[in-house]
C-alpha positions in Angstrom: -14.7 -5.1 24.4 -13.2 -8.2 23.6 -11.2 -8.1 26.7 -14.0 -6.8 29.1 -16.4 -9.6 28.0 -13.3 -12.4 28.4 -13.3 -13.3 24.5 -9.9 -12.6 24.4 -7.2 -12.5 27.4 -5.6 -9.2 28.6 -2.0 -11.0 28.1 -3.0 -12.4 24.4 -4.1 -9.1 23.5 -1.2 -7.1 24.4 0.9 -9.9 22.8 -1.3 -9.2 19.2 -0.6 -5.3 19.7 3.0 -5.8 19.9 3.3 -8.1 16.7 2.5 -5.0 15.4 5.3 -3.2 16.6 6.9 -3.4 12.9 4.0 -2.0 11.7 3.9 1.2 13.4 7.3 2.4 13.7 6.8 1.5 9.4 3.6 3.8 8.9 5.4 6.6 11.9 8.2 6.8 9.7 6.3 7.5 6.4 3.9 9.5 7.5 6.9 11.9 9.2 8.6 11.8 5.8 5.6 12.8 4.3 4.5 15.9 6.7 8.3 17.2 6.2 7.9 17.1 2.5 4.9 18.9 2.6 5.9 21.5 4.9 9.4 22.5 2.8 7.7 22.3 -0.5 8.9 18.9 -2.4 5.0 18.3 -3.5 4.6 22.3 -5.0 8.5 21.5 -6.6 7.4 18.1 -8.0 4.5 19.6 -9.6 6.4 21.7 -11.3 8.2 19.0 -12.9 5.1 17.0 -13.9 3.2 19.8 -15.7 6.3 20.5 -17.8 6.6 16.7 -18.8 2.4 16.7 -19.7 2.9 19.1 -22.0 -0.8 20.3 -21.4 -2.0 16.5 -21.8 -4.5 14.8 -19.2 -3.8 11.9 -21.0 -0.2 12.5 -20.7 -0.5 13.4 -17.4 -2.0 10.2 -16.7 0.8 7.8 -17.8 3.1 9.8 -16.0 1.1 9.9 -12.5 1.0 5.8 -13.2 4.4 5.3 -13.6 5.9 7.1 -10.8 3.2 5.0 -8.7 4.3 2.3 -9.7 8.1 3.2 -8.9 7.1 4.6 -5.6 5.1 1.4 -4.6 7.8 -1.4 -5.7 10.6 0.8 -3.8 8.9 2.3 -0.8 5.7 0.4 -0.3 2.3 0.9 -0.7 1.9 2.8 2.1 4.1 5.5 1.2 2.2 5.7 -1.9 -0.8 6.1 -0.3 0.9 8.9 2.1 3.9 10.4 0.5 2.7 10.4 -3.5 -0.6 11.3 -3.3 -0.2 14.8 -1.3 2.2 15.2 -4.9 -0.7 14.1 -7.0 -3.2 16.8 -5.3 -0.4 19.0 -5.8 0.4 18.3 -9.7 -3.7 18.4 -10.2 -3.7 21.7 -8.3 -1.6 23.7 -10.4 -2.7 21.8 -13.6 -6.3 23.4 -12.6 -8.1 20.0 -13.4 -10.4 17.6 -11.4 -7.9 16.0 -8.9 -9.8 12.3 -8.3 -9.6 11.1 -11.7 -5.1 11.1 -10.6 -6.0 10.2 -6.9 -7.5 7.4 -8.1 -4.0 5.6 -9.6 -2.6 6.3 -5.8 -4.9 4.0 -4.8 -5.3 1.4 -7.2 -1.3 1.5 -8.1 -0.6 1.0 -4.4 -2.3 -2.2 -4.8 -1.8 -3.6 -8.1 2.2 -3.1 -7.7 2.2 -4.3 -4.4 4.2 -7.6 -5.1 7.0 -6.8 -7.6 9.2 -6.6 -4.5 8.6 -8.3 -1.0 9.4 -4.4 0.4 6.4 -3.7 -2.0 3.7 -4.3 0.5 4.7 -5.1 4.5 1.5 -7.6 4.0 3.8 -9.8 2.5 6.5 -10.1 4.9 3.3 -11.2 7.2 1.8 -13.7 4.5 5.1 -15.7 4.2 6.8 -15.1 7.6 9.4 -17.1 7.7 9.4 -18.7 4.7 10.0 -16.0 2.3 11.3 -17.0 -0.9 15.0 -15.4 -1.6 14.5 -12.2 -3.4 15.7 -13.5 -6.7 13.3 -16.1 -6.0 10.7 -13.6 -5.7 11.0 -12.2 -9.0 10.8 -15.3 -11.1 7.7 -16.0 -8.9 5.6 -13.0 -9.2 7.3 -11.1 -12.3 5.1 -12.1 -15.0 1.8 -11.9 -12.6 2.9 -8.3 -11.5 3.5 -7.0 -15.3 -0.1 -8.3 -15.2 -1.7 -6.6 -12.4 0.5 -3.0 -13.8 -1.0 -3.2 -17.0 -4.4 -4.7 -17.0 -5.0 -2.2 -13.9 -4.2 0.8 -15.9 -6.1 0.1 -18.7 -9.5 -0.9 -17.3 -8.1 2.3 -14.5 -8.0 4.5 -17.6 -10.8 3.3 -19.6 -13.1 4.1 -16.1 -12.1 7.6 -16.5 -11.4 8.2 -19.7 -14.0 11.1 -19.8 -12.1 12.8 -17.0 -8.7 13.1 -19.0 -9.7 14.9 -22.4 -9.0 18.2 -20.6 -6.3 20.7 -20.8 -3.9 20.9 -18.3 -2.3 24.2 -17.3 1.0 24.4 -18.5 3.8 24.9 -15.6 4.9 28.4 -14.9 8.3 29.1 -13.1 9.1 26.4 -11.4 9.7 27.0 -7.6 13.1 27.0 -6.4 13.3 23.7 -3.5 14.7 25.0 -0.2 17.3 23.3 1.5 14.6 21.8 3.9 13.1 20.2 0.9 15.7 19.1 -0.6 16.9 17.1 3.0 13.1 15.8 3.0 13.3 14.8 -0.7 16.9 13.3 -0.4 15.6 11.4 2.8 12.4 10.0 1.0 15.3 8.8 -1.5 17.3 7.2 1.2 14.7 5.3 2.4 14.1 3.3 -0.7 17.4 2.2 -1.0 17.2 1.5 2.6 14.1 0.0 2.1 16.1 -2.3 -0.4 18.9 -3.0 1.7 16.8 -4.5 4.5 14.9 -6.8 2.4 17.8 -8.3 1.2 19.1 -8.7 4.4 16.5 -9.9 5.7 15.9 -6.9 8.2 12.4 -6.0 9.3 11.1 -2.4 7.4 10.0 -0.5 10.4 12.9 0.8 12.7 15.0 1.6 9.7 12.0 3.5 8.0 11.5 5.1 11.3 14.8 5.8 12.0 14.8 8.0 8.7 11.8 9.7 9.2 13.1 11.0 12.7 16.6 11.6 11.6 15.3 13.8 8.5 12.7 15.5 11.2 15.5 16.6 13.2 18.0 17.7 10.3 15.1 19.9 8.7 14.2 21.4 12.5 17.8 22.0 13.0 18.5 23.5 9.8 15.4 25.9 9.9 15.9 26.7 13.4 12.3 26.0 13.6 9.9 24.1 16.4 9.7 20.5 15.7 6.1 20.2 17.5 4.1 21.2 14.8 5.2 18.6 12.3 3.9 15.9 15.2 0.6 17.8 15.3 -0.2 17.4 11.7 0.6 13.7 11.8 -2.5 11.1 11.5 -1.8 9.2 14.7 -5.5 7.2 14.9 -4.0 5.1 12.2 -1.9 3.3 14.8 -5.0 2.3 17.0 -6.8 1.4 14.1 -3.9 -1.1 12.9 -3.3 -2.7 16.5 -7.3 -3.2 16.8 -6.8 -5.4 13.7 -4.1 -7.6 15.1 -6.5 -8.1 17.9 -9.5 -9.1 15.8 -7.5 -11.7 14.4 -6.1 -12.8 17.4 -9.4 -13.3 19.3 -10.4 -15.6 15.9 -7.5 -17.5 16.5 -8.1 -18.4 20.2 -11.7 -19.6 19.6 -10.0 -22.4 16.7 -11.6 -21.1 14.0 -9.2 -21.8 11.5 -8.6 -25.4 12.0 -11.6 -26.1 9.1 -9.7 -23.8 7.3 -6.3 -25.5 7.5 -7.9 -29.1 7.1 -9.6 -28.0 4.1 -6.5 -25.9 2.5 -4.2 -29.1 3.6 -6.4 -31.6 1.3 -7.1 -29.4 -1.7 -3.5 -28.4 -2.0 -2.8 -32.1 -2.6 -6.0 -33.0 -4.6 -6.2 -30.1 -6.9 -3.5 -27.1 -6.2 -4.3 -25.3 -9.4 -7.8 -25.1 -8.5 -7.4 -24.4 -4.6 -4.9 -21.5 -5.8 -7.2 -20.0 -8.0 -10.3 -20.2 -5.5 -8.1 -19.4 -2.7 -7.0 -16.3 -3.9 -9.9 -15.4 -4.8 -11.6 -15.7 -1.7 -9.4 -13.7 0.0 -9.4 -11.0 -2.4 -12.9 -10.6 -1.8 -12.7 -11.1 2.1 -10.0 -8.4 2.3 -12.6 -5.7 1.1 -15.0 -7.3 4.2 -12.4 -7.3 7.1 -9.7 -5.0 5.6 -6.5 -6.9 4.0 -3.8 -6.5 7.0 -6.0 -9.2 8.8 -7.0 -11.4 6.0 -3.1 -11.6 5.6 -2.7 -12.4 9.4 -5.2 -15.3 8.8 -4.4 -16.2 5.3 -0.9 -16.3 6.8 -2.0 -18.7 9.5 -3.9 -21.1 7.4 -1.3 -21.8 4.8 1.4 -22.2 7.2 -0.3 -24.4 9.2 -1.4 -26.3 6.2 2.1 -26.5 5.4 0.3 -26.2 1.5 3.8 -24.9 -0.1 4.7 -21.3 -1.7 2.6 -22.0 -4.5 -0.6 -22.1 -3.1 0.8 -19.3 -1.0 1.6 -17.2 -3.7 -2.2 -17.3 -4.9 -3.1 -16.1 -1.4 -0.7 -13.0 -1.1 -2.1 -11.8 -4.7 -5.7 -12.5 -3.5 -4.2 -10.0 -0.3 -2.3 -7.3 -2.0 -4.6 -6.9 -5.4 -8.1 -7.9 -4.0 -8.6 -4.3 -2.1 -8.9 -2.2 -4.9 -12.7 -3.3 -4.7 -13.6 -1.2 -2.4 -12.3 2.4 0.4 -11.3 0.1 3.1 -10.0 -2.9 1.5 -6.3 -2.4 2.1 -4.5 -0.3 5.3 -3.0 1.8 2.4 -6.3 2.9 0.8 -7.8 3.9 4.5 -3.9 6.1 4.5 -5.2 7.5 0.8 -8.3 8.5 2.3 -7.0 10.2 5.4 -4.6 12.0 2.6 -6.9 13.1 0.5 -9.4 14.2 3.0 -6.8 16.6 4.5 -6.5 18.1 1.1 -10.2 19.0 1.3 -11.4 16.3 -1.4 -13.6 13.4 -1.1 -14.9 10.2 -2.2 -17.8 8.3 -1.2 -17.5 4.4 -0.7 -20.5 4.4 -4.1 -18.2 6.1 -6.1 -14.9 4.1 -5.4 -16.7 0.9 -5.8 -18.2 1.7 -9.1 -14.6 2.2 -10.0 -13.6 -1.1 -8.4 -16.4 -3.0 -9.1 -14.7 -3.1 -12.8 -10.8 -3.0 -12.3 -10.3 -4.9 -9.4 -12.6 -8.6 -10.4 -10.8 -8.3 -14.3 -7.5 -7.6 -13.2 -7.5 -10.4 -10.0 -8.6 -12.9 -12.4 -6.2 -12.3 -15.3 -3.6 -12.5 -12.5 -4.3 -15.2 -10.7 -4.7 -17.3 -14.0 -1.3 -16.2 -15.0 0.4 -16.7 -12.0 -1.6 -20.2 -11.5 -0.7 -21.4 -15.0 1.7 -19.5 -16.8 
């Protein structure tokens, strides 16, 4: 529509689709990894091994659904959390014969809240700081204490919310299911890719061929081994989410053409050198909350715009890529990797109205961004 009414031109639109490019050949890769793991049995195996760690807790349970989340997001992303883990979670509910949402929940709000221990963490960050981001020991002193912040208070006000939910008995684990060789390719694979992952980023490499790369080279392995038809694992792939991300980069990139931003930039420029603490604090703030309005991939494209043409410094920038990565978990379509947790959980036959997620959010999300963002500001 943009195009058709001359709001944006056909070249500067294809040009927004392929800054994407990363982006898909990042969220192809997962979701592949993911459909193979589901298909020879990982998520059935990994439940297994959960249920004999709870010890017929919920509570227990809990803590241990939180701490692989976080492990998977800081490694693999938050995407793959949203698309690889929580098929597991489902899974580990499933067999523990308890209400699955009250787990499905930390998918979601651990994708976000863990999303900046690493820049890997979140592909959002790569596009907040472009090319000026920091070293990756750098990184850490930056954002360590703010993300030991965002884990914990998350989890607490995450399990105070559903505290109700967890004083159940979970089944205890039966025999555990013996992995194929198919799943253990898939599983080694998902493996691979975090150190992969890891590799890149210190390198300096973008995320999505090498992600991509995996997902395929597993996919063929696993086909090859089983003798089987590769086709289906295609089929069962969600491929609208590919649309929906390149429709975002054109959003922005219509914005951008109309010169929008330059109040923005004049404004970020002068309150960076009048009062940075204060234009961190607000600035992050105001982004969190925008993210849940226009989704957080293009409040990152424009947040990423402003401060660079601001020039306001990796401080003030810092404050902004919290404000991005934290400030979704207000609400079902905040963040690209909530909309993936959504499309997950819905193949699994469960649901969640936009209500019930934001009563959830409405008290994690505004507690934990601003105990952040105080810390990171003025710790």
């Amino acid at each position: 529509m943009l195009v058709l009414f001359s709001l944006i031109t056909p070249a500067h639109a294809l040009d927004a689709v392929s800054k994407g490019t990363d982006v898909y050949l990042f969220l192809i890769g997962m979701m592949l990894l993911a459909e193979l793991a589901r298909r020879e049995g990982v998520f059935d195996w990994l439940a297994s091994v959960a249920l004999e760690h709870a010890r017929g807790s919920g509570q227990r349970l809990f803590v241990l659904v939180y701490a692989v989340g976080i492990l998977v997001t800081v490694f693999l992303s938050n995407d793959a959390t949203a698309v690889v883990l929580t098929p597991a979670v489902y899974a580990v509910a499933k067999h523990a014969k308890v209400p699955a949402l009250p787990y499905l929940l930390i998918c979601a709000f651990i994708a976000n809240a863990a999303s900046f221990v690493l820049p890997i963490s979140n592909p959002a960050n790569l596009v907040v700081f472009g090319d000026q981001m920091p070293r990756l020991g750098t990184w850490v002193r930056e954002f360590a204490l703010a993300s030991l912040v965002s884990i914990v208070s998350t989890y607490l006000l995450l399990r105070w919310t559903q505290r109700k939910e967890l004083h159940v008995e979970v089944a205890r684990a039966t025999a555990k299911p013996v992995l194929s060789t198919g799943g253990g390719i898939a599983a080694g694979a998902i493996v691979a890719t975090g150190v992969v992952l890891l590799a890149a980023s210190l390198l300096g490499w973008q995320l999505g061929l090498p992600t991509c790369l995996a997902g395929l080279a597993a996919w063929v392995l696993i086909c090859s081994w089983n003798r089987s038809s590769p086709w289906p694992v295609l089929g069962n792939i969600s491929w609208s989410v590919l649309p929906l991300v390149a429709g975002l980069f054109v959003l922005v990139r219509a914005v951008e053409d109309t010169g929008a931003f330059a109040p923005l930039v004049a404004q970020a420029a002068a309150g960076a050198r009048q009062a940075p603490h204060l234009t961190a604090l607000v600035g992050g703030s105001a982004v969190a909350v925008a993210s849940n309005l226009i989704n957080n991939l293009p409040m990152g494209l424009i947040g990423a715009t402003v401060v660079q043409a601001a020039h306001v410094g990796a401080y003030i920038t810092g404050a902004i890529l919290i404000g991005v990565d934290l400030g979704p978990n207000l609400s079902i379509t905040g963040s690209l990797a909530t909309i993936l947790w959504l499309v997950a959980i819905r193949r699994e036959g469960e649901e969640v109205s936009a209500a019930r997620f934001l009563a959830v959010g409405a008290v994690v999300m505004p507690l934990s961004l601003l105990a952040t963002l105080a810390c990171y500001t003025w710790a």
